[in-house]
Backbone bond lengths (Angstrom), bond angles and torsions (degrees), N, CA, C in turn:
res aa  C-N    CA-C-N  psi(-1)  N-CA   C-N-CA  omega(-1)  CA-C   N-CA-C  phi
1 X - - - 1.455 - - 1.527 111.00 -
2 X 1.375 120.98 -34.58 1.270 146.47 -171.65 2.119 96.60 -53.78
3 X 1.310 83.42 -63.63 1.697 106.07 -160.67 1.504 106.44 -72.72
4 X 1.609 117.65 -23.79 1.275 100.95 -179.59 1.519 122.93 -103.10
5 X 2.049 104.79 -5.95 1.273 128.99 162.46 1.966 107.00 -47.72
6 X 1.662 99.26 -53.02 1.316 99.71 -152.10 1.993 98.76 -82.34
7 X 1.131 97.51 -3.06 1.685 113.97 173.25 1.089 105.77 -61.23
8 X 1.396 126.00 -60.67 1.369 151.55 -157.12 1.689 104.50 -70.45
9 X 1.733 123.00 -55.04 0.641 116.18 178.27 1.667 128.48 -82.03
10 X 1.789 98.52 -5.67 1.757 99.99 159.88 1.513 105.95 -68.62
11 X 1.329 105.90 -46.35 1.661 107.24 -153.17 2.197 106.21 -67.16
12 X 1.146 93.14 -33.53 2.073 92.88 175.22 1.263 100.00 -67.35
13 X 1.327 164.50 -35.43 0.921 113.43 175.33 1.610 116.33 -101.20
14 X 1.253 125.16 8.81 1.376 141.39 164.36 1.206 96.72 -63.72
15 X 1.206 147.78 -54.98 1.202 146.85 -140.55 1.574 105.38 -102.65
16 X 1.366 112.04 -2.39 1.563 107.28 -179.10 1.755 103.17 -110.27
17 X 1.274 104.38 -11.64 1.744 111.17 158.59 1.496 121.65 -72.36
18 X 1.948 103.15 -32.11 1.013 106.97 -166.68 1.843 105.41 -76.62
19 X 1.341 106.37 -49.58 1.802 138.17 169.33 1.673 81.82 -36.92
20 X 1.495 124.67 -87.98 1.528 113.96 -164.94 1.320 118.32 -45.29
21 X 1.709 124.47 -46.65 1.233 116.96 -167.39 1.328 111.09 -80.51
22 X 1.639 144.22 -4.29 1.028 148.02 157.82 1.459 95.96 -59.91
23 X 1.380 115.69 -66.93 1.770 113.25 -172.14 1.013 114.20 -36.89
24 X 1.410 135.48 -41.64 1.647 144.76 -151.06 1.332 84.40 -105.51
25 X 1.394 158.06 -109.73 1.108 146.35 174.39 1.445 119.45 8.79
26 X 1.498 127.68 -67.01 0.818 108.31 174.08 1.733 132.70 -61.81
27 X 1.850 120.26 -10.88 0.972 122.14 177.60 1.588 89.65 -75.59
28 X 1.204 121.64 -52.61 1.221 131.10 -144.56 1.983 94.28 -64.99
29 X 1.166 128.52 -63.56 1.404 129.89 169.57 1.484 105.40 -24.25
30 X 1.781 112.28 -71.40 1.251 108.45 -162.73 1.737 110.12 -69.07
31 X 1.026 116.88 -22.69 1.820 118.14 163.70 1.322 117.31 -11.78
32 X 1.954 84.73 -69.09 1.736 112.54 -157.37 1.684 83.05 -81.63
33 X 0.906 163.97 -1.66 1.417 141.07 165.44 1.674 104.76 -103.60
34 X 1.166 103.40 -8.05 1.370 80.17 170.45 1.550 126.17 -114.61
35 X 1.701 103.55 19.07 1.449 134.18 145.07 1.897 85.92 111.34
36 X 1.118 144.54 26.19 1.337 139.09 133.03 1.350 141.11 -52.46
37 X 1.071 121.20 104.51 1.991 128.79 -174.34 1.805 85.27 -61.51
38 X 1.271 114.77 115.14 1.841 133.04 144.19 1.363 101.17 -55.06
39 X 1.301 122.16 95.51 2.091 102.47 152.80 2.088 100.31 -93.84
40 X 0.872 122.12 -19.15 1.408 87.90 170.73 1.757 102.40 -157.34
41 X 1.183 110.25 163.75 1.934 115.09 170.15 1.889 83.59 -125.88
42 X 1.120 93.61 135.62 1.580 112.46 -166.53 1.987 90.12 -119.33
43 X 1.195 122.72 114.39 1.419 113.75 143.11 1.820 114.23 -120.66
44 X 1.099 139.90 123.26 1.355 137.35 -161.94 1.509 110.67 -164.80
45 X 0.869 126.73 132.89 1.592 145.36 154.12 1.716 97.82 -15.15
46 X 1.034 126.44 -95.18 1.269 139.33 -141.26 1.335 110.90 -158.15
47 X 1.453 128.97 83.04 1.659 116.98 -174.28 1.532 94.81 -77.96
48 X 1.522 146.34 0.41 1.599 127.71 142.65 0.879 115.42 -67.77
49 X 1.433 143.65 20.00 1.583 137.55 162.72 1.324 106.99 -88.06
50 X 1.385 130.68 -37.46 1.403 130.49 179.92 1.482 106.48 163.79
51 X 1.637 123.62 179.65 1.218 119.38 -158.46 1.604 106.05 -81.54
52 X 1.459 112.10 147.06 1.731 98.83 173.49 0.971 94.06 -110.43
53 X 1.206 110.50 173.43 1.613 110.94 -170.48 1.914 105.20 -127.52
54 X 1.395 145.92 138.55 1.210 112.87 -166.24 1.411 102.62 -93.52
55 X 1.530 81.74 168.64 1.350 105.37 178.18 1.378 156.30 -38.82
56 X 1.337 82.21 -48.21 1.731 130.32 -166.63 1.625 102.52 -168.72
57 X 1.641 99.97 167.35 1.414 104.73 152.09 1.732 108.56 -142.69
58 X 0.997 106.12 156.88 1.350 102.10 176.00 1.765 115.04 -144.24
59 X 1.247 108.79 128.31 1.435 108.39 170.02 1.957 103.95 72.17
60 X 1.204 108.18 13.98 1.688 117.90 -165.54 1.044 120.91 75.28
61 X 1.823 118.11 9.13 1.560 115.93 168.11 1.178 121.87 -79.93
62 X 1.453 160.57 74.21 1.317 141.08 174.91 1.727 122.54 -27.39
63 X 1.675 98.13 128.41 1.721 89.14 -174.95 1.831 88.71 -122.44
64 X 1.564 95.33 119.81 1.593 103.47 153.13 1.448 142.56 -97.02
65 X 1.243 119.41 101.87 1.132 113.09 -137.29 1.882 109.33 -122.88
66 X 1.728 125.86 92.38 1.367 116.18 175.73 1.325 110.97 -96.33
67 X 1.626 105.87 -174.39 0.946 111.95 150.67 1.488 116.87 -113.14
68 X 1.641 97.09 177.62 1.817 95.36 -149.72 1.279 103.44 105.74
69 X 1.285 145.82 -72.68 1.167 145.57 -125.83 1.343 133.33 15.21
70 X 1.465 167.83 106.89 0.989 134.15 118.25 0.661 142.66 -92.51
71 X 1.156 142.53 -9.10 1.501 167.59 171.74 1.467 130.83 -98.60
72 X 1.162 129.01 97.86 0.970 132.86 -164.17 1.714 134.56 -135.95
73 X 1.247 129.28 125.67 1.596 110.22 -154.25 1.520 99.97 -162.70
74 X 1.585 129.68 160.81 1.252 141.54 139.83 1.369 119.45 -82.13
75 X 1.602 106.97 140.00 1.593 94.76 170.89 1.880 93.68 -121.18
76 X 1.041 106.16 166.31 1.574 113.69 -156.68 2.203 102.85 -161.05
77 X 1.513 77.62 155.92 1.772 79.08 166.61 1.749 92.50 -178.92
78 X 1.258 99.39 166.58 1.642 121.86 178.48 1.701 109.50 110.73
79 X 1.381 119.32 -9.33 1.867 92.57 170.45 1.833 86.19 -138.88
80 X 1.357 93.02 107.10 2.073 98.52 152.47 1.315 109.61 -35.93
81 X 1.419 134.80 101.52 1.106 131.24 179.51 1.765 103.85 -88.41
82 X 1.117 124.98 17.27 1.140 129.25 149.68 1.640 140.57 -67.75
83 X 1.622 97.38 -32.41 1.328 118.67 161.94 1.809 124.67 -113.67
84 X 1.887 95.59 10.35 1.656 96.77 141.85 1.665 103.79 -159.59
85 X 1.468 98.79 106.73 1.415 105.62 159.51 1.386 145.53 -76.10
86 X 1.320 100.51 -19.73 1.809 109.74 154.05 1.557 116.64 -42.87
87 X 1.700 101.17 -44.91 1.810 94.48 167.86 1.019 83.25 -69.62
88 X 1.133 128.85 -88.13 1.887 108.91 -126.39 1.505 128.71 -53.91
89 X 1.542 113.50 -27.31 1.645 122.96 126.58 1.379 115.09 -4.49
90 X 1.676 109.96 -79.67 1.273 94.75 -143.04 2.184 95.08 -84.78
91 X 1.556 96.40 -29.36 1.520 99.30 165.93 1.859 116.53 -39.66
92 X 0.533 98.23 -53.05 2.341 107.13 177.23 1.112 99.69 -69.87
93 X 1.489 144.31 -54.64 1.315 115.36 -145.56 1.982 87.23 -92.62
94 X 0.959 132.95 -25.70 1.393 137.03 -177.53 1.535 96.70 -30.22
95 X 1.285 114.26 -84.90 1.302 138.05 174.14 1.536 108.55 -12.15
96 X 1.764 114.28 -81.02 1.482 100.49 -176.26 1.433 126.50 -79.59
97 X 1.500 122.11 -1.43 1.138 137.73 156.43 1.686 110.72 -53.16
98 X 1.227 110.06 -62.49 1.388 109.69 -168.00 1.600 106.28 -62.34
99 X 1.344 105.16 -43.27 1.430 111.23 169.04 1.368 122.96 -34.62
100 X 1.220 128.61 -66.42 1.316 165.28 -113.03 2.143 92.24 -109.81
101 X 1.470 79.33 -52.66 2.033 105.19 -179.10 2.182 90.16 -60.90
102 X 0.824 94.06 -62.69 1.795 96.10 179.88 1.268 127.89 -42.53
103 X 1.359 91.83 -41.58 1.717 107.19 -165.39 1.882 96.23 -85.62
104 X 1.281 118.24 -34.88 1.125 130.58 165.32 1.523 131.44 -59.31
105 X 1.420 104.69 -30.42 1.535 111.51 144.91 1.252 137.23 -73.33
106 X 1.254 116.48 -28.45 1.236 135.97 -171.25 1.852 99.39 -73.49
107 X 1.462 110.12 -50.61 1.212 108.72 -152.19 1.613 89.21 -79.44
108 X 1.057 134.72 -61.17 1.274 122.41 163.26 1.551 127.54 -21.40
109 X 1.396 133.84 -64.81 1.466 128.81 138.94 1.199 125.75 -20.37
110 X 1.375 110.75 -47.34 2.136 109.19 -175.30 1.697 90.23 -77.10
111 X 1.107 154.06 -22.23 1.377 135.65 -159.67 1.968 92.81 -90.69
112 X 1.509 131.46 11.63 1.361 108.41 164.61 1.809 82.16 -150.54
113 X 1.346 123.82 38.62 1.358 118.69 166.05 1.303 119.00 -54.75
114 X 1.253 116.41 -56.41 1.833 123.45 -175.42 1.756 100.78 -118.36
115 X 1.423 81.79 -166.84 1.261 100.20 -179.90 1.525 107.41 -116.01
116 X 1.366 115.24 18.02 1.577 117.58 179.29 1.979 99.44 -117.01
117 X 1.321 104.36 129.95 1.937 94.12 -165.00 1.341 80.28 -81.95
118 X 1.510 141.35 -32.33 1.762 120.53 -166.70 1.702 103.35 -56.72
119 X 1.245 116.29 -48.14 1.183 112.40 -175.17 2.035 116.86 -62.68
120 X 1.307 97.19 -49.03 1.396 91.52 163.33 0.984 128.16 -23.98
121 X 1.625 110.94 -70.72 1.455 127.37 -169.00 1.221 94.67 -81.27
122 X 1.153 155.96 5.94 1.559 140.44 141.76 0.859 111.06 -58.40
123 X 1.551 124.49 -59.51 1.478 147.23 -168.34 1.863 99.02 -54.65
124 X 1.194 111.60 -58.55 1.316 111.75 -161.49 2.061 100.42 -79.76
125 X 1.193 133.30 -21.45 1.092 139.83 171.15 1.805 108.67 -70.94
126 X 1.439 117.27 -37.28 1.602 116.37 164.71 1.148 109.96 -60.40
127 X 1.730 128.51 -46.57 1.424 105.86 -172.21 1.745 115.73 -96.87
128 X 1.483 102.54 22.96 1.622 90.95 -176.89 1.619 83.39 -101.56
129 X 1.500 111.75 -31.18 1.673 99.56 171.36 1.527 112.39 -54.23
130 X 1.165 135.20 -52.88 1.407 136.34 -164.17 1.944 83.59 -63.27
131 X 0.824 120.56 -66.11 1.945 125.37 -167.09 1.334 85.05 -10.85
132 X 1.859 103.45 -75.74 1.585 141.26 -164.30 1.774 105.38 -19.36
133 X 2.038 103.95 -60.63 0.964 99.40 179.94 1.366 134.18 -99.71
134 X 0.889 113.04 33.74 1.922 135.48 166.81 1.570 96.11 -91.29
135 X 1.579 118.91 -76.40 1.137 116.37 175.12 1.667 119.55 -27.79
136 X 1.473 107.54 -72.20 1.399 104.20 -175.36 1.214 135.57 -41.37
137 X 1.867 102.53 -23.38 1.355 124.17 -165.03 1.621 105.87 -70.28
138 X 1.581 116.37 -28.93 1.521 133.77 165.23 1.904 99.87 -41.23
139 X 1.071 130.93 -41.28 1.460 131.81 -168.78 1.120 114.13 -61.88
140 X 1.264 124.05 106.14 1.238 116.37 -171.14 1.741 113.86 -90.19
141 X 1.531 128.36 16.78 1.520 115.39 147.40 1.155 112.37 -70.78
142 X 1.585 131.79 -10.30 1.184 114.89 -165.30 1.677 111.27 -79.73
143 X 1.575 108.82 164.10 1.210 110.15 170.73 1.646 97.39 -153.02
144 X 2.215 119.52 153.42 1.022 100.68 166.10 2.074 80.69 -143.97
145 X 1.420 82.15 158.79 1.589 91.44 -174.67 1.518 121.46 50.64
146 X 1.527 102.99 46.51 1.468 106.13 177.21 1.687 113.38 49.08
147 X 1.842 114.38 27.58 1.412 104.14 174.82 1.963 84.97 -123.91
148 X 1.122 84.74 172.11 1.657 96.48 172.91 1.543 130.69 -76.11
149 X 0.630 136.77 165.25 1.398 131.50 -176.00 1.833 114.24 -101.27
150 X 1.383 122.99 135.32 1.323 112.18 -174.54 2.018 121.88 -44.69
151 X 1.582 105.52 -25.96 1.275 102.55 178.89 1.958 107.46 -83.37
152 X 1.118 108.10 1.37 1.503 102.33 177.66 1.427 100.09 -106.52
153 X 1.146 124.22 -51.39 1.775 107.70 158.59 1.415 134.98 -32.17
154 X 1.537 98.92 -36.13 1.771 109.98 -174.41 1.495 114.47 -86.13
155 X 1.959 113.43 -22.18 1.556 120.15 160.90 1.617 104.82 -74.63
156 X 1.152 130.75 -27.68 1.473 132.76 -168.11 1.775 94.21 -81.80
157 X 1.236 125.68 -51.65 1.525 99.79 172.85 1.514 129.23 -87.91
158 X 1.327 112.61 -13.05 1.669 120.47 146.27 1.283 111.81 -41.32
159 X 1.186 112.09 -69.44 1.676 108.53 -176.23 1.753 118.23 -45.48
160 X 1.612 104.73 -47.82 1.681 111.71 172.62 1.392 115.22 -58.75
161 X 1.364 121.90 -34.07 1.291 139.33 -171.68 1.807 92.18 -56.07
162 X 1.655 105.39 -71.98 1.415 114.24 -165.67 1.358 111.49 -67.12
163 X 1.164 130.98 -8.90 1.629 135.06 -178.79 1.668 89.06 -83.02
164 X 1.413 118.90 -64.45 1.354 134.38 -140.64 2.252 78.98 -74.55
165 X 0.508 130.92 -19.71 1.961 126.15 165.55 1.037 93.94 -85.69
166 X 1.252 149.78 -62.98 1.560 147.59 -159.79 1.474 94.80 -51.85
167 X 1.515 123.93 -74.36 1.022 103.37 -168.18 1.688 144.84 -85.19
């Protein structure tokens, strides 16, 4: 009980690096197909605490990567997604999809993780929360850090989409 308690409490916050860096990845994948240069997938505590430095790089993406997480993002450039919102569509929903796809594996995995069911159902209750917040992230009232939320980006180029046929 001991060993699969202290499992549980490695694996939550492992699993909310893992939940973010799926999210960012998946923006970051659908980017490059939808002809966007990735310069970085950022997951980090607080870049106002001081400079991070990355991690790695790969493929010319810089990956910053703490623990803690809260903050977390792609930065990108090469298609005005103003004059194509089908990317930026498919750029936003990537993100909490992939998320959502993770957390959905995961929770499936935590329901035969140990051999203790409290921990299970801990295990499997963390990643239906992480599911929860991928999904929600689709809402476009939401906002965090004065940025928008992927579901208010994805009504903001819907809307251009349906103007840009209208007229």
């Amino acid at each position: 009980m001991l060993a699969d308690t202290l499992l549980l409490l490695f694996l939550i916050p492992l699993s909310f690096i893992i939940n973010a860096l799926a999210h960012e990845l998946g923006h970051a994948i659908a980017g490059k197909l939808v002809g966007l240069t990735i310069h970085q997938v950022v997951i980090v505590t607080d870049l106002r605490k001081g400079p991070v430095k990355p991690l790695f790089t790969l493929g010319g993406t810089k990956f910053y990567l703490a623990a803690n997480s809260l903050l977390s993002y792609v930065t990108t450039s090469g298609v005005p997604f103003s004059q194509h919102p089908i990317k930026q569509i498919i750029f936003n929903l990537a993100g909490p999809i992939s998320g959502a796809l993770m957390a959905l594996v995961f929770a499936i995995y935590a329901v035969n993780l140990t051999e203790t069911t409290a921990v299970n159902i801990a295990a499997a209750c963390v990643s239906v929360f992480y599911l929860v917040m991928d999904l929600v992230n689709l809402k476009p009232e939401l906002q965090a850090y004065d940025t928008p939320s992927d579901g208010w980006k994805i009504r903001d180029a819907w809307r251009r989409l349906r103007i840009s046929k209208q007229g």
